[in-house]
C-alpha positions as CSV (number, residue, x, y, z in Angstrom):
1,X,0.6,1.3,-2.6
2,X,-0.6,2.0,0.9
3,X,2.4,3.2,2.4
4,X,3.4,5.5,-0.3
5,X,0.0,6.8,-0.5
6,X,0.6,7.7,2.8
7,X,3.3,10.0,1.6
8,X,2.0,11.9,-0.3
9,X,2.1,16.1,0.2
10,X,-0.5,17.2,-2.2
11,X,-1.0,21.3,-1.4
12,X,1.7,21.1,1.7
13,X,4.7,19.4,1.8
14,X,4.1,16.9,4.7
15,X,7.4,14.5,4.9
16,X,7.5,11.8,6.5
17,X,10.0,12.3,9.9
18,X,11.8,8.7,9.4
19,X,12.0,9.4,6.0
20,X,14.0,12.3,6.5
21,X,16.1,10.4,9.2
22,X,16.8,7.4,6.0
23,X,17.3,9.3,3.4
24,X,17.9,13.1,4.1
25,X,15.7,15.7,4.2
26,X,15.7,16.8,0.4
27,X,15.4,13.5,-0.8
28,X,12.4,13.0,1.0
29,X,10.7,16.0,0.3
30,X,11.6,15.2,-3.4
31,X,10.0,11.5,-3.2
32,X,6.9,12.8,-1.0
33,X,6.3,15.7,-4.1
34,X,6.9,13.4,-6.6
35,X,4.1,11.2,-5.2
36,X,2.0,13.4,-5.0
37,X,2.4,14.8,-8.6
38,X,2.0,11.1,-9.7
39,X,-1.3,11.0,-7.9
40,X,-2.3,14.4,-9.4
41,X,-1.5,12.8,-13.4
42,X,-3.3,9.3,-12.2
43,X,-6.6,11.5,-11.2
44,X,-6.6,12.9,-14.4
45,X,-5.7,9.6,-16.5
46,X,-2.2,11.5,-18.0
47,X,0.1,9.4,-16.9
48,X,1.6,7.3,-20.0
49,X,1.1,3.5,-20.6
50,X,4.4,2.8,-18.3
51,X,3.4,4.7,-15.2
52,X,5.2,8.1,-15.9
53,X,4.4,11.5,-15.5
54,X,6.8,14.7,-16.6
55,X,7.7,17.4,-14.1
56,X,10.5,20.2,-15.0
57,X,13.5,21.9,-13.0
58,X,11.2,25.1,-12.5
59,X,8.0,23.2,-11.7
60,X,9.7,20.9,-8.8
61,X,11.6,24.1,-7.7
62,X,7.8,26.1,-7.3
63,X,6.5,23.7,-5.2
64,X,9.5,22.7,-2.9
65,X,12.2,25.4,-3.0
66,X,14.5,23.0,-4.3
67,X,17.4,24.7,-7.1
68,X,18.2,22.6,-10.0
69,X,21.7,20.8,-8.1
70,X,19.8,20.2,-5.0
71,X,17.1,18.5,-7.1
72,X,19.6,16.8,-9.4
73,X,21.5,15.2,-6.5
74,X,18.5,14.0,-4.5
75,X,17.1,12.4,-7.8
76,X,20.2,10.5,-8.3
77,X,19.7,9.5,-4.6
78,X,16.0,8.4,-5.2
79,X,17.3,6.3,-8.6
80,X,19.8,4.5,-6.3
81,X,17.7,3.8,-3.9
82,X,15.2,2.0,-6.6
83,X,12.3,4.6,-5.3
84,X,11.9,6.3,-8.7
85,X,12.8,5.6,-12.0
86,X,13.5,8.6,-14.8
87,X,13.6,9.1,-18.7
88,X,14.0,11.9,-21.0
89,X,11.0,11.9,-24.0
90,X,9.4,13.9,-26.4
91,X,10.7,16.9,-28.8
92,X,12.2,19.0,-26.5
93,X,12.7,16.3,-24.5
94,X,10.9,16.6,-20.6
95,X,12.2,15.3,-17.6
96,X,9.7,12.1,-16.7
97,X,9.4,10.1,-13.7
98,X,8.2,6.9,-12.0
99,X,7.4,5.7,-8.5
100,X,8.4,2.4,-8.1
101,X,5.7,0.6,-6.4
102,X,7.3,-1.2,-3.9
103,X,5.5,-1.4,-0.5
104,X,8.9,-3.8,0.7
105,X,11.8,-1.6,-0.2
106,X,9.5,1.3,1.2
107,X,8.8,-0.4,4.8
108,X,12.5,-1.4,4.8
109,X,13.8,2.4,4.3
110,X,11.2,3.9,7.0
111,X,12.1,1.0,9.0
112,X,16.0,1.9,8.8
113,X,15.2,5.7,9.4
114,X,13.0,4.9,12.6
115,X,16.1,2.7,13.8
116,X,18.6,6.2,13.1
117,X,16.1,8.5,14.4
118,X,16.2,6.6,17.9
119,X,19.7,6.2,17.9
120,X,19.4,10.3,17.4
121,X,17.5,10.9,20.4
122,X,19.4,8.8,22.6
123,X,22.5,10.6,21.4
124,X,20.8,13.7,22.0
125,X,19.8,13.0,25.0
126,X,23.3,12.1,26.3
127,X,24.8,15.2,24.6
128,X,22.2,17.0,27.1
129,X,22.9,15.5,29.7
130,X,26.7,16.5,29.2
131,X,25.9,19.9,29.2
132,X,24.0,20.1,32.1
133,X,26.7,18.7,34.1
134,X,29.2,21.2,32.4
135,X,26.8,23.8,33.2
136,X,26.6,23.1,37.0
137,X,30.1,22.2,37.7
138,X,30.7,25.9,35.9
139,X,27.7,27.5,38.5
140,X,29.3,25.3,41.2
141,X,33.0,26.7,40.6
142,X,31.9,30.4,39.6
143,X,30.1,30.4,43.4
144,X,33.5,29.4,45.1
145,X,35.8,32.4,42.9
146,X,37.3,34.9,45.2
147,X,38.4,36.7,42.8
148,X,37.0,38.5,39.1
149,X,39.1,39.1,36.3
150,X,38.6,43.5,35.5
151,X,39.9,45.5,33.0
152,X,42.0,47.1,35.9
153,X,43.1,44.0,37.7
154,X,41.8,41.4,39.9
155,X,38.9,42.3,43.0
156,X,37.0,40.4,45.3
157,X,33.2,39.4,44.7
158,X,32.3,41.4,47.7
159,X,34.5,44.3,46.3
160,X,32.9,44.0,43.1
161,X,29.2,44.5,44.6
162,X,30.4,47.5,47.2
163,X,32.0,49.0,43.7
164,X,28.5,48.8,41.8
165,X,26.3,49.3,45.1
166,X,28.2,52.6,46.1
167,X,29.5,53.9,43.0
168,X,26.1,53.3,40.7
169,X,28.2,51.6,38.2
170,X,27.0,48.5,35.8
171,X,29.5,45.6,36.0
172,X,27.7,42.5,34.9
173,X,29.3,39.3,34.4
174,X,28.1,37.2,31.3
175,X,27.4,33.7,32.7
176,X,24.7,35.6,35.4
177,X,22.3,36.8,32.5
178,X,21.2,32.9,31.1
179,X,22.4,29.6,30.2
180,X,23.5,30.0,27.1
181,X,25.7,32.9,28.2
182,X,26.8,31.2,31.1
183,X,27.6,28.0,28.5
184,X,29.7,30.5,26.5
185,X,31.7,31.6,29.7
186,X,32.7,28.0,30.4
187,X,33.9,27.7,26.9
188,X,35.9,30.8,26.8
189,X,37.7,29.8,30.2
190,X,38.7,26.5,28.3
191,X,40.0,28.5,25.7
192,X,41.7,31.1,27.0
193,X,42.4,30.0,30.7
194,X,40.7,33.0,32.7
195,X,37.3,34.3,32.9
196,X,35.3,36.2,30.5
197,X,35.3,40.1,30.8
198,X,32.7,41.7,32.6
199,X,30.7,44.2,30.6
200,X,28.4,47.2,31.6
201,X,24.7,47.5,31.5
202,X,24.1,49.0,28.2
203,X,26.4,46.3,26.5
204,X,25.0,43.8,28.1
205,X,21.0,44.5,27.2
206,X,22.5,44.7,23.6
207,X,23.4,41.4,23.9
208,X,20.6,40.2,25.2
209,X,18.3,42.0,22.7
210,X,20.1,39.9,20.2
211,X,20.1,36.8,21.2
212,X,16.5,36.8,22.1
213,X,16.1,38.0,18.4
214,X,18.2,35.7,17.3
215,X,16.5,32.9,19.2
216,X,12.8,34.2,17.8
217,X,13.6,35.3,14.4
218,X,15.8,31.9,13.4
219,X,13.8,29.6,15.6
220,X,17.3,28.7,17.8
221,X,16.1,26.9,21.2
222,X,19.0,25.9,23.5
223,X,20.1,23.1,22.4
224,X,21.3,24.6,19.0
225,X,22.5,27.8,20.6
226,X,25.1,25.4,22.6
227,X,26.1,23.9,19.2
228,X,26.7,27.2,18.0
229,X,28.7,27.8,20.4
230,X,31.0,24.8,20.2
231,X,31.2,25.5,16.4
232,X,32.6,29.3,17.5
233,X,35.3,28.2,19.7
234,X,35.9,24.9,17.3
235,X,36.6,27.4,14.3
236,X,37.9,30.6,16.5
237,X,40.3,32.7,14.3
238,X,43.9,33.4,16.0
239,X,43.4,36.8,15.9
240,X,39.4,36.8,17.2
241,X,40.4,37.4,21.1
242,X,37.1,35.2,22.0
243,X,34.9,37.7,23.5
244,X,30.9,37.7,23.1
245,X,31.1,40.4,21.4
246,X,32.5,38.6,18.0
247,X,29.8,36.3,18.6
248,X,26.5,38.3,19.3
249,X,27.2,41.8,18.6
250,X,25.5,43.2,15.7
251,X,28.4,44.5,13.5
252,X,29.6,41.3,13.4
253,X,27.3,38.7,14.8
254,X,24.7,38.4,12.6
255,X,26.5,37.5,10.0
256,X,28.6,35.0,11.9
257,X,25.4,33.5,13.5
258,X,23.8,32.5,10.0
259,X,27.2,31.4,8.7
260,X,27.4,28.9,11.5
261,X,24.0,27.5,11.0
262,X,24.6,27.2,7.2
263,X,27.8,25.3,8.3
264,X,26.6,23.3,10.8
265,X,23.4,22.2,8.8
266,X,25.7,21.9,5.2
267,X,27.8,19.3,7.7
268,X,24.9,17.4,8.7
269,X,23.7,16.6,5.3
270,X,27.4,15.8,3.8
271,X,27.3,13.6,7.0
272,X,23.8,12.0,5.6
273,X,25.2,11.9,2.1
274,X,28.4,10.0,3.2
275,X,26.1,7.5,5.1
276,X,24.4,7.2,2.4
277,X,27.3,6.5,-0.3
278,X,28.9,4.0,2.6
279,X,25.8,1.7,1.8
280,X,26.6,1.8,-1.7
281,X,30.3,0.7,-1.1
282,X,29.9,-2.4,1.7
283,X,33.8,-2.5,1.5
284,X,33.7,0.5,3.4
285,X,30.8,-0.1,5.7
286,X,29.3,-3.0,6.0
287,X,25.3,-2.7,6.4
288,X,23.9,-4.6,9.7
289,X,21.4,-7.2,9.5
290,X,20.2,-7.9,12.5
291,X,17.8,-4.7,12.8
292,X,14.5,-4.8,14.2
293,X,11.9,-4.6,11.6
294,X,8.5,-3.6,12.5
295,X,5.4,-5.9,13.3
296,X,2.6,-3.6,11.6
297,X,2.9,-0.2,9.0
298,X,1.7,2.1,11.7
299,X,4.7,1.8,14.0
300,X,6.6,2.9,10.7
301,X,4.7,6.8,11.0
């Protein structure tokens, strides 16, 4: 009982980060608002002689945003998992649920999630790494070009500054405005074998103005702009020529930015749910049981 009372979200819906990292993330916001209800019938004495308590499809979707499929799939989730236990009673008959009070098979799932989310961060931290070197060998090689790929044909790098120093005109190259940019420049030489075209001033303050609103009004920090990124070039059309533009621009890049993070995060979780089902079938994966378990409940939160 004292571990899942720790779980519980009452007014907010506080879930539990190696929790997430066991079971997914709407399977644990399910389980910690579950708990809570439970809690809320206990308080009042209504739960029944068995230990349950009712909650409906509109009710759970209220108070955690999750639809009637989502709900339905992370219940199923909870049932296999032996968390929660459900029934159908009355006339019309209510959805009703139990907590399983098991402080064992609780430990034991936080313990797991712990155990993934520090294999995360160490995979993270590598895929970091990665990308910094990427990202200086691109600096490093862009510093040593003699030459700049223009709409009219190759120039020098001193060229190119006597052209915008004399002439007052805005050539800007991409990978000079930030690290993201640059990140994208090194991806579209991969691609497409030759550097990305320069643009002019106005053009490229659009696309900056974007991307910082991208990066403040969908809470993107750099790490998840570079996987956007690799998702673009990953899923490039034949016919999309690669530039920034189909990536950024406003006519087209807003909706392509929110359709890769719905893809990216839809991947993750059909990733968590085939984890998940592998556990089910040990044919197919067999579960490891050598992992550390923890000495005390506090190293589990």
């Amino acid at each position: 009982m004292i571990i899942i009372d720790m779980l519980r979200s009452d007014g907010s819906i506080v879930v539990n980060k190696n929790l997430v990292h066991a079971i997914g993330l709407n399977a644990a916001i399910l389980y910690s608002e579950l708990i809570s209800k439970r809690a809320y019938f206990e308080n009042r004495e209504q739960l029944t002689e068995d230990g349950f308590f009712f909650n409906t499809v509109d009710n759970i979707r209220l108070d955690t945003g999750l639809g009637e499929k989502p709900q339905s799939a992370a219940i199923k989730q909870l049932e296999k998992l032996g968390l929660i236990k459900t029934d159908k009673r009355g006339l019309p008959a209510r959805r009703y649920f139990k907590i399983v009070d098991d402080d064992s098979l609780v430990m034991n799932i936080l313990s797991e999630g712990k155990q993934k989310k520090s294999e995360l961060e160490q995979e993270l931290e590598l895929k970091n790494q990665k990308k910094k070197e990427i990202h200086t060998s691109y600096i490093n090689s862009s510093a040593q070009m003699e030459e700049l790929v223009q709409p009219n044909g190759r120039i020098n790098n001193t060229n190119l500054n006597n052209i915008k120093n004399n002439n007052n005109i805005n050539i800007y190259i991409i990978s000079d405005e930030n690290d993201v940019f640059s990140y994208y420049s090194f991806k579209y030489k991969g691609k497409f074998g030759k550097e990305h075209p320069t643009m002019n001033k106005d053009k490229i303050d659009e696309l900056t103005s974007m991307y910082h609103e991208f990066t403040i009004d969908l809470d993107i920090d750099e790490n998840m702009w570079h996987d956007l990124v690799d998702y673009h070039f990953e899923n490039l059309s034949p016919k999309n020529n690669g530039n920034i533009l189909s990536f950024l621009a406003p006519n087209g890049g807003s909706g392509c930015i929110y359709r890769y993070i719905e893809s990216i995060n839809t991947e993750d979780e059909e990733d968590d749910y085939r984890e998940f089902e592998s556990k089910e079938h040990p044919e197919s994966k067999m579960r490891t049981s050598d992992s550390p378990k923890p000495n005390y409940i506090d190293t589990l939160f």
